[in-house]
N, C-alpha and C positions, 0 to 999 in steps of 0.2 A: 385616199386609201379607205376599203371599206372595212367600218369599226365593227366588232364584235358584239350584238343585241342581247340586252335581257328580256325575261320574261314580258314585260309589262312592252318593252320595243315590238317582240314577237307577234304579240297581240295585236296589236297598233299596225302593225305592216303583215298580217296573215292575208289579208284580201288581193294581194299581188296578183292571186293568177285568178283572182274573178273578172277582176280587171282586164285582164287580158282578154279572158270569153267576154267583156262587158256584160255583164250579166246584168236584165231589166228586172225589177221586182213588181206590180202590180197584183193590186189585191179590190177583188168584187166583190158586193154584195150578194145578198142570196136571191136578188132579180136581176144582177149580170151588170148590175152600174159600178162602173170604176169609183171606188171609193180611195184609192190610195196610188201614188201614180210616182214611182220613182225617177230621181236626174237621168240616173241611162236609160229609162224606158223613152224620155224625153231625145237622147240620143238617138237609141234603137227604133225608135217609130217616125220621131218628125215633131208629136203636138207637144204642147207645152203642156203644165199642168192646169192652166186654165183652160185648156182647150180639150184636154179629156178628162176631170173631173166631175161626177156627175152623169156621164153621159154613159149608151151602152156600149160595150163593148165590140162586140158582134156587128153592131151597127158603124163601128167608130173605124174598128182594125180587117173585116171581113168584105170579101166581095158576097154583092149581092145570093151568088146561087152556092155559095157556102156555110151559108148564116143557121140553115137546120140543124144541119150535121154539126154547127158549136157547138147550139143550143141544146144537142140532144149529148152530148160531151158534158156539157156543164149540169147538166140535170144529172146523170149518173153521177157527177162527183160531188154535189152537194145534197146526193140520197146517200150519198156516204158508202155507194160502191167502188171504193178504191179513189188511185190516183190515174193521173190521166197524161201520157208523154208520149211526143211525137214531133215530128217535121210536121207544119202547115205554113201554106201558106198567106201572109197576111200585107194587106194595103197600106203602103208609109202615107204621110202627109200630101206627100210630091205627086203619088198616083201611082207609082211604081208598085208591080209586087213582088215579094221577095221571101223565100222561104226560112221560118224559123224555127228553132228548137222549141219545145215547151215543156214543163213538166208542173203541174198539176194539183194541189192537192186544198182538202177543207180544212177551213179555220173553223175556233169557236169563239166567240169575246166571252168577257167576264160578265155580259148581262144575257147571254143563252145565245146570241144572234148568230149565225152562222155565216162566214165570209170565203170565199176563194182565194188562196195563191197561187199567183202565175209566176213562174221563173222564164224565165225569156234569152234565148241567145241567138246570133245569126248562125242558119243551119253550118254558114260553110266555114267560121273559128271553129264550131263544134268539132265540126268532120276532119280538116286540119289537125287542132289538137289528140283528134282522138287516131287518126295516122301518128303522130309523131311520137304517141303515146304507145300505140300499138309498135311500131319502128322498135322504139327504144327499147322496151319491153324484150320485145321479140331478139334484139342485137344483145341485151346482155342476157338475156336466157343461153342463148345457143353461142354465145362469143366463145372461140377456142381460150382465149386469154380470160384470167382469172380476174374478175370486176366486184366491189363492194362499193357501198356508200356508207362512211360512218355520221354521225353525230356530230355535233361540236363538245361533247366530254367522249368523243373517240368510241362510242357503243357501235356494234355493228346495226346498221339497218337493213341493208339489202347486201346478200350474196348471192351470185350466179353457180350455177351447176361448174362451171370450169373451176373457180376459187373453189367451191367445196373438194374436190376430187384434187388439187394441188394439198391442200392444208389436211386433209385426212377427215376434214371433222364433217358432219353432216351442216347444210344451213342453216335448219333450226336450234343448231347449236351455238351457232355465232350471235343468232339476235340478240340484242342488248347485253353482250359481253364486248367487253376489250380482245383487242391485239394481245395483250399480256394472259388475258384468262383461256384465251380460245388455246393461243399457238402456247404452250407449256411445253413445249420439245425444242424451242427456242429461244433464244436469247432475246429478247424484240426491247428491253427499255429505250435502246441507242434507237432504234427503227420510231418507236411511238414519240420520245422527244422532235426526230424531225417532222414527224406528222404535225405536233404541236406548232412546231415550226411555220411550217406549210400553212397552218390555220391562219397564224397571227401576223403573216408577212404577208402572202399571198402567192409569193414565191414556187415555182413548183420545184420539185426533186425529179428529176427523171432517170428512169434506167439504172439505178440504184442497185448493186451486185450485192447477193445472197448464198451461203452454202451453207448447209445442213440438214439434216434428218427429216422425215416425217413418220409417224406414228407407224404409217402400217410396213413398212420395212425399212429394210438395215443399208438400203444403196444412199450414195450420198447426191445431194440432188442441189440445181443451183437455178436461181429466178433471177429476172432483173425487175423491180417494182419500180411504180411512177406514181405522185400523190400530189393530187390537183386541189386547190379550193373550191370547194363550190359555192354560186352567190347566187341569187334572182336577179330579178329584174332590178331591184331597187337597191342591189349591191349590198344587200344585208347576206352577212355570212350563214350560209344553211346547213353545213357540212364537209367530207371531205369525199374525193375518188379516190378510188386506187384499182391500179391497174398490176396485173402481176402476169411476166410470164414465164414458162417452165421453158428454161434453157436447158434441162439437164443433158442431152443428146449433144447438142455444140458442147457442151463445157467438156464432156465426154470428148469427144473429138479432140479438142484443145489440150488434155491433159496428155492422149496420146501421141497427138504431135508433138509436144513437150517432150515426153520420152523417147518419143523418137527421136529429135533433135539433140536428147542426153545420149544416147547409146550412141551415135554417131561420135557426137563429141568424145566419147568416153574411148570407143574404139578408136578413132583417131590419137587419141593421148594414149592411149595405151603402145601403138604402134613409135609412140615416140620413146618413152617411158620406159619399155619392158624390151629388154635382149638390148641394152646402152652396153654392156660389155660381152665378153666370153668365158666370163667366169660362172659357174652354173648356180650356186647360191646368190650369187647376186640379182640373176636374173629370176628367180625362184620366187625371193623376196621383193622386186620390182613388179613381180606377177599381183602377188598378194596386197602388195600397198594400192595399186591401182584399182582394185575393186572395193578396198576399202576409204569412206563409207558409200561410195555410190552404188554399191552392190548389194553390200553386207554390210553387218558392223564386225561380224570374224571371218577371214580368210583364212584358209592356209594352203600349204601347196607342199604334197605327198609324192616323191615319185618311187613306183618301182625298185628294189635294191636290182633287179636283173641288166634295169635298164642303162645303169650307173656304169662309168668309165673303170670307176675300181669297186666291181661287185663282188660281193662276199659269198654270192649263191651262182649253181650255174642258170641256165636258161632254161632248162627243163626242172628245176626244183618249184616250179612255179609259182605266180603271181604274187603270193599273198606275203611276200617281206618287202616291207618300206621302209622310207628315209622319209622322215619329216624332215624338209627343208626349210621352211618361211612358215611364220605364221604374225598376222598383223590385228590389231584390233582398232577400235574406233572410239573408244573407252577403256580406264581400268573399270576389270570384269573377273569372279569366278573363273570365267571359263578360260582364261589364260592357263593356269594349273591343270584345267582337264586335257589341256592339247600334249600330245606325242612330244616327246622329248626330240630338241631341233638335232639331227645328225646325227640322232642312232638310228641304227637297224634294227627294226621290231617288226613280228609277223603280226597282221591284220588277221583278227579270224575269219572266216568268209561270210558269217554273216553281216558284219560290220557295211554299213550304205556307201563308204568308201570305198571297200574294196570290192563290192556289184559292180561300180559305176568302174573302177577300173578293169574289170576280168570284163565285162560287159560290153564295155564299150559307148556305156550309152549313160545319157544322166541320169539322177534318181533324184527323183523332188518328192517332198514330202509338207505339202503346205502347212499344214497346222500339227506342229512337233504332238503329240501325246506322249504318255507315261509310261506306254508299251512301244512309244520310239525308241527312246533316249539310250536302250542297252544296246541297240544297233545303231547307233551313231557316236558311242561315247567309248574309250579303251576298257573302262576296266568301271565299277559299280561307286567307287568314288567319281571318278568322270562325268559319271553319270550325274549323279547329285548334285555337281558343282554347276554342269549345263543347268539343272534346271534350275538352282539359284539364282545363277545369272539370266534367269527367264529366254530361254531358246523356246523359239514357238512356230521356228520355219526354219528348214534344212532344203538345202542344194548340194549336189555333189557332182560335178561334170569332170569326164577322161579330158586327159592332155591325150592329145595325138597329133600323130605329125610324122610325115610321108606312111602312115599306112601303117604304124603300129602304135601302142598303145604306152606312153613313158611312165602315168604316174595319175594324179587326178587333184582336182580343183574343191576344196570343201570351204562351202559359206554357209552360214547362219544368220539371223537376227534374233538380236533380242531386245534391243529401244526402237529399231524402228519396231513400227506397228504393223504395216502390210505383210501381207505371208508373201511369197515365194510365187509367182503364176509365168504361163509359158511365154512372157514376153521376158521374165528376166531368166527363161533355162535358153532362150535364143541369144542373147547377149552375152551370158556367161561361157555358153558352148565357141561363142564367134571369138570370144577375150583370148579361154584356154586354147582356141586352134593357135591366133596368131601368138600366142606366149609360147604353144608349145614347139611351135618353129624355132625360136629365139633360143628353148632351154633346148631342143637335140643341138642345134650347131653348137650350144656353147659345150653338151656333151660329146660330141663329136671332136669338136677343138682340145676339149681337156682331154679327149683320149689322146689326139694327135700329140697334145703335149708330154705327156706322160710317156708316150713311145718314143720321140723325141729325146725327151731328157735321158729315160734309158739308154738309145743309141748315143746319146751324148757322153756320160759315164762311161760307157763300157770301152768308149776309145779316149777316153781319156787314162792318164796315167793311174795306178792304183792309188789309193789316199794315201799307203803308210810304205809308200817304195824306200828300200832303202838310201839316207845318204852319200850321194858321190863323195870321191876321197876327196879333201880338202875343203868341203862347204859342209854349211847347214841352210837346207832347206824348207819352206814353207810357202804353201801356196793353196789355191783358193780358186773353183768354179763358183758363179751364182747364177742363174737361167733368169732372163729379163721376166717382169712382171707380167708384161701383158701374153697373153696364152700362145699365139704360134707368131711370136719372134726370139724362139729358143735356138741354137745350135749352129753359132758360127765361128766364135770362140774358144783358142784350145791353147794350150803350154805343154812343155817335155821337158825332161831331161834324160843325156842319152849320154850311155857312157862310152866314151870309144878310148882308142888304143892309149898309152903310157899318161892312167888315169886322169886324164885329161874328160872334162866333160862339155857336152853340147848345149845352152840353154836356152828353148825355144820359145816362142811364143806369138799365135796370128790370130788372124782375125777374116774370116769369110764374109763376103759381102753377100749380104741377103739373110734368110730367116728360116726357120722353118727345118722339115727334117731333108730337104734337098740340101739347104746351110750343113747340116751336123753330117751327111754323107761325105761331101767334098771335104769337111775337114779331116775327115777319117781318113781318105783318100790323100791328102797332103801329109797328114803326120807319119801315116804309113809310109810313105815315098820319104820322107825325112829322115823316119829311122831306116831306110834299106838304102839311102844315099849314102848314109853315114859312115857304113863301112867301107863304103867307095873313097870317100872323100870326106876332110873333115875341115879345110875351110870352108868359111860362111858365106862368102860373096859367091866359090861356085857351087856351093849348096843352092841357096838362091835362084842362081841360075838355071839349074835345073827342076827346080821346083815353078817358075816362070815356065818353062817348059810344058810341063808335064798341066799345070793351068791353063794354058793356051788345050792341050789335050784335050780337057774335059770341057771344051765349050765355050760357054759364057762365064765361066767361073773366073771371079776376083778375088784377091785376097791379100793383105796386109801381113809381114814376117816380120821380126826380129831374131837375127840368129848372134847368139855369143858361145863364142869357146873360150874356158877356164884352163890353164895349164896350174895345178896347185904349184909345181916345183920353181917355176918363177913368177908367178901372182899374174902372167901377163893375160888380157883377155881382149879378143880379137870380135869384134862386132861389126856386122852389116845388119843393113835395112834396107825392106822392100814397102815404103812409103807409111812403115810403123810410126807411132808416138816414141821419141827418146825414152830410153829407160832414165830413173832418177838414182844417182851415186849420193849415199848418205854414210859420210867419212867422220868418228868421231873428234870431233872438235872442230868440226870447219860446217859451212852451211851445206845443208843438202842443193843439187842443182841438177836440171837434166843436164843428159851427158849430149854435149856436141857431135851429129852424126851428120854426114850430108846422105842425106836418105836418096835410094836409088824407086824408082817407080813400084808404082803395086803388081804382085804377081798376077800374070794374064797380059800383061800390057806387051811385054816380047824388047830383044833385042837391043837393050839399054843394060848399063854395066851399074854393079852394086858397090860401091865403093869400104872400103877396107879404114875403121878405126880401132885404132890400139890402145888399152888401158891397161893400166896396173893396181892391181888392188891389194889392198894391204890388209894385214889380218884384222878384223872389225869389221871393216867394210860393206855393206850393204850394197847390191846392185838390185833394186825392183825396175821389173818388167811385169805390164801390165795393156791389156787393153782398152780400147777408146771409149767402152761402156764404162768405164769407172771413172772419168773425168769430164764426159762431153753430154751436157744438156745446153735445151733449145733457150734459155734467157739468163747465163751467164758466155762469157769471154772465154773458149781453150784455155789462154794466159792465168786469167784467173783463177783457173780452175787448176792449171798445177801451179800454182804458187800459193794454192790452198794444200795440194797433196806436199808441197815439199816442206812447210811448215808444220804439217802433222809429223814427218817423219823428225822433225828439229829437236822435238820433244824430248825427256829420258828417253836413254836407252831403253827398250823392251824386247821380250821375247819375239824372234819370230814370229811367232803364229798368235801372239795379243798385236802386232801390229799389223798380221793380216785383219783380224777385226776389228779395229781401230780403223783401217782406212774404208773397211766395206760399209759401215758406221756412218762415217760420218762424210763421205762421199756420195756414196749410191742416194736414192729416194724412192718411195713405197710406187712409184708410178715410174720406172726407169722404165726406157723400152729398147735394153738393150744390153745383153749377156758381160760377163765380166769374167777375162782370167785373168788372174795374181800370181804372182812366179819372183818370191826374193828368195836370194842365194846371199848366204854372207861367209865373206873370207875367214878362213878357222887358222891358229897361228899354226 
């Protein structure tokens, strides 16, 4: 390993690259006799020093028809006109001749006498080194790559035109400074200890990644350096390289494919992520959290009051009243309090950046927020304020649209990231909001469907507060399934017919949606216009199987019971319904034993006829299969959960209609519930 030289080392081994020219030293007299005769002139020539000490020169080293033109050489330089260098050629021992370098000049001794030096080299080390010298020269001058030599205390020696123009500084600003003095727009200790490194190991670093500034502008730029040892010949340390190149174009490249690579990503998760249900604040808020923070660090997500299933304005009041629906952050921030209150109706004024970009149509980027932004992008002059507290310094604002009109719009900010707002993120924001704003019409689409649904579903349903038939007390109970269009298959009645005797119904449509809530209209209608026909239940039944087969593909589940108050007795059929449950005080509640006759639509099969007597107290609930049937418990279990609630105190009717929709149903049922108890009055 080569050790690190001091001064006095230095010294001692400077002759390295004489050595290498072999450089002869010879020195004349002032009548041309070798008076001094060095080892490598001994090399360089052939004679020893006995063999040309003494003797002339010209005569010794010179072909005969040369010897003038020496002599007339050596006479100019010991009249003291100048030095004297050149290619000649001169005679070795052997008789060969061979051209050499020479350079020239007068001595004087300390007793007046005047002596010649002659330097000597073979012409062709000369011309060699002075190639490989001119090469090197020439390849770091004009290298596109950035090249120095420092020092062994790290001082710069040599810079190329390419390092100058990477580091900003001029080259004669680098001479004998450091890394640390020149580059001051950088961090370099960690950079110069591995330099130090590189010195004392010999180890090189290669390709070494760099990001940071230079002096004369504000882009960010990135190198890969390499830092060699430098040694001689004789393996003594002389220095260090370094090679630098300007990557900044690839790293460029690299970051954008990286974005690229995120927006896909992002867009793909978003498509996962955003429209998971049909509820429209959900999806609103699914919008919002997804761009936060790969987007923004605030979202929020604005639609249209026009555009809403239950809008407060008509269509032509135009544009400028919203609903804040969603709004998500990436931090506690200020700017939470300057956002639109979530789910009121508030008019946008038209100058506000949110409501351009929704009347518009189009986005509005505003890269670097100013002071004269903030009253158009903030509601009100406190808003304002609080934005710029929370330091907002770049706004986004892109339309939701979807099939071709305009629902509402997409507003992002930052204020910890750093980067403003540029058109690779209004292309990604714009692609987010198209596919979110698909996800938020259908699920406004769905909640209209539901809403008009559930309408049609009420209005054929019984009134809330109908009067009580003679001899019961009743209470009963619609709930429309959670998830958005599997509203309207479920329905109950009560129908008075002749010697106050009454009908107690209750089915269940197979399917969903407002096809479900028509057919049930259709059936209850036929129920109560059978009624006056006929007021057994089995050929009630009957004809309601009928009139199913009618309409199609229509299915559907019945329980019919008739009440006679005057002798308690009550007569019940079934068309593949769940048992009603009899809840008698002092004895356990239990479903009531029916042999159920097929679901209506099926055709042709008899409904068989059970008799009960109820006594006054009595409870009969009838109920449908949304109120006891999910997917990861047992039927079983699940009425012998229902008949254990009813085992409880006695309670009112209608606290133990809520008592069972309680503690039965679940916030994700997907699937409507009627309730229908009658209880025997003495």
């Amino acid at each position: 390993m080569a050790r690190r030289l001091g001064p006095a080392d230095a010294a001692m081994a400077a002759g390295a690259l004489l050595d290498v020219l072999g450089v002869a030293a010879v020195v004349l007299d002032e009548r041309g006799r070798i008076a001094l005769w060095s080892p490598p002139a001994q090399e360089l020539f052939g004679y020893s020093c006995e063999e040309a000490l003494g003797r002339e020169a010209s005569q010794l080293l010179v072909e005969h028809g040369r010897r003038e033109q020496v002599q007339e050489a050596f006479a100019r330089v010991m009249a003291g006109e100048g030095t004297w260098a050149g290619a000649f050629p001169v005679r070795h021992k052997d008789g060969h001749t061979m051209l050499v370098e020479f350079r020239n000049t007068r001595l004087q001794a300390a007793s007046g006498a005047w002596f010649a030096l002659g330097i000597a080299s073979p012409r062709e080390t000369v011309r060699r080194l002075e190639r490989d010298l001119a090469l090197a020269a020439r390849i770091v001058d004009q290298a596109p790559i950035g090249l120095a030599v420092l020092d062994q205390d790290l001082h710069y020696v040599l810079v190329n035109r390419a390092l100058e123009k990477i580091n900003g500084v001029p080259a004669a600003d680098h001479l004998g400074r450091t890394p640390h003095e020149v580059l001051t727009h950088l961090d370099v200790a960690a950079i110069e200890d591995r330099m130090r490194q590189v010195l004392a190991t010999g180890q090189p670093v290669l390709e070494e990644f760099t990001v940071g500034h230079t002096p004369h502008d504000d882009r960010i730029h990135a190198w890969t350096s390499s830092f060699y040892r430098l040694e001689d010949q004789t393996h003594r340390v002389i220095g260090l390289a370094i090679s630098v190149i300007d990557v900044t174009d690839s790293y460029e490249q690299f970051l954008a494919a990286a974005r690229a690579r995120r927006r896909l990503s992002l867009i793909a998760d978003a498509s996962i992520r955003v429209g998971t249900t049909l509820d429209l604040a959900t999806t609103a808020r699914e919008l919002a959290e997804v761009t936060v923070p790969e987007v923004a660090d605030i979202a929020a997500v604005d639609l249209l009051d026009a555009a809403l299933p239950d809008a407060t304005t008509r269509a032509d009041d135009g544009p400028a009243r919203f609903r804040a629906m969603a709004i998500k952050t990436a931090h506690p921030t200020p700017a939470t309090d300057a956002a639109d209150p979530i789910g009121e109706v508030t008019r946008y004024h038209s100058q506000r950046l949110v409501t351009q970009a929704a009347v518009g149509g189009r986005p509005v980027l505003v890269p670097h927020v100013t002071a004269t932004d903030l009253p158009r992008i903030a509601r009100d002059e406190n808003a304002a304020r609080l934005l710029a507290e929370a330091g907002l310094h770049s706004y986004l604002a892109v339309p939701l649209i979807a099939r071709g009109r305009v629902l509402g719009a997409l507003d992002l900010k930052r204020t910890r990231n750093s980067a403003p707002f540029d058109q690779d993120d209004v292309l990604l924001a714009t692609e987010l909001a198209a596919r979110a704003a698909v996800a938020i019409d259908n699920a406004r689409w769905y909640q209209h469907q539901r809403q008009a649904t559930l309408a049609l579903q009420r209005h054929l349903l019984p009134p809330q507060h109908a009067p009580h038939p003679p001899g019961l007390a009743i209470a009963h109970r619609y709930q429309p399934a959670s998830a958005t269009d599997d509203t309207g298959g479920d329905w109950f009645d009560t129908i008075p017919v002749e010697d106050d005797r009454t009908l107690l119904v209750v089915g269940d449509v197979m399917g969903s949606g407002i096809n479900a809530a028509a057919t049930m209209g259709q059936l209850r209608t036929t129920t109560r216009a059978l009624a006056r026909l006929t007021t057994d239940p089995a050929d009630l039944l009957t004809h309601l199987d009928a009139t199913a087969r009618d309409l199609g593909d229509a299915m559907a589940t019945c329980l019919i019971a008739l009440y006679d108050p005057a002798t308690g007795r009550c007569r019940l059929a079934c068309a593949g319904h769940l048992p009603p449950v009899l809840a008698r005080p002092g004895h356990t509640p239990h479903p009531v034993r029916l042999d159920p006759g097929p679901p209506l639509g099926v055709g042709h099969l008899p409904f068989p006829i059970r008799d009960l007597t109820l006594r006054a107290g009595d409870d009969l609930v009838l109920y449908t299969d949304g109120l006891v049937e999910v997917r990861d418990q047992d039927i079983d279990q699940r009425l012998q959960t229902l008949t254990d609630l009813l085992a409880g105190p006695r309670r009112p009717l209608e606290d133990i209609c809520d008592l069972l929709l309680a503690a039965l149903r679940r916030p994700d049922n997907q699937d409507d519930v009627a309730l229908l108890i009658a209880r025997a009055l003495p």
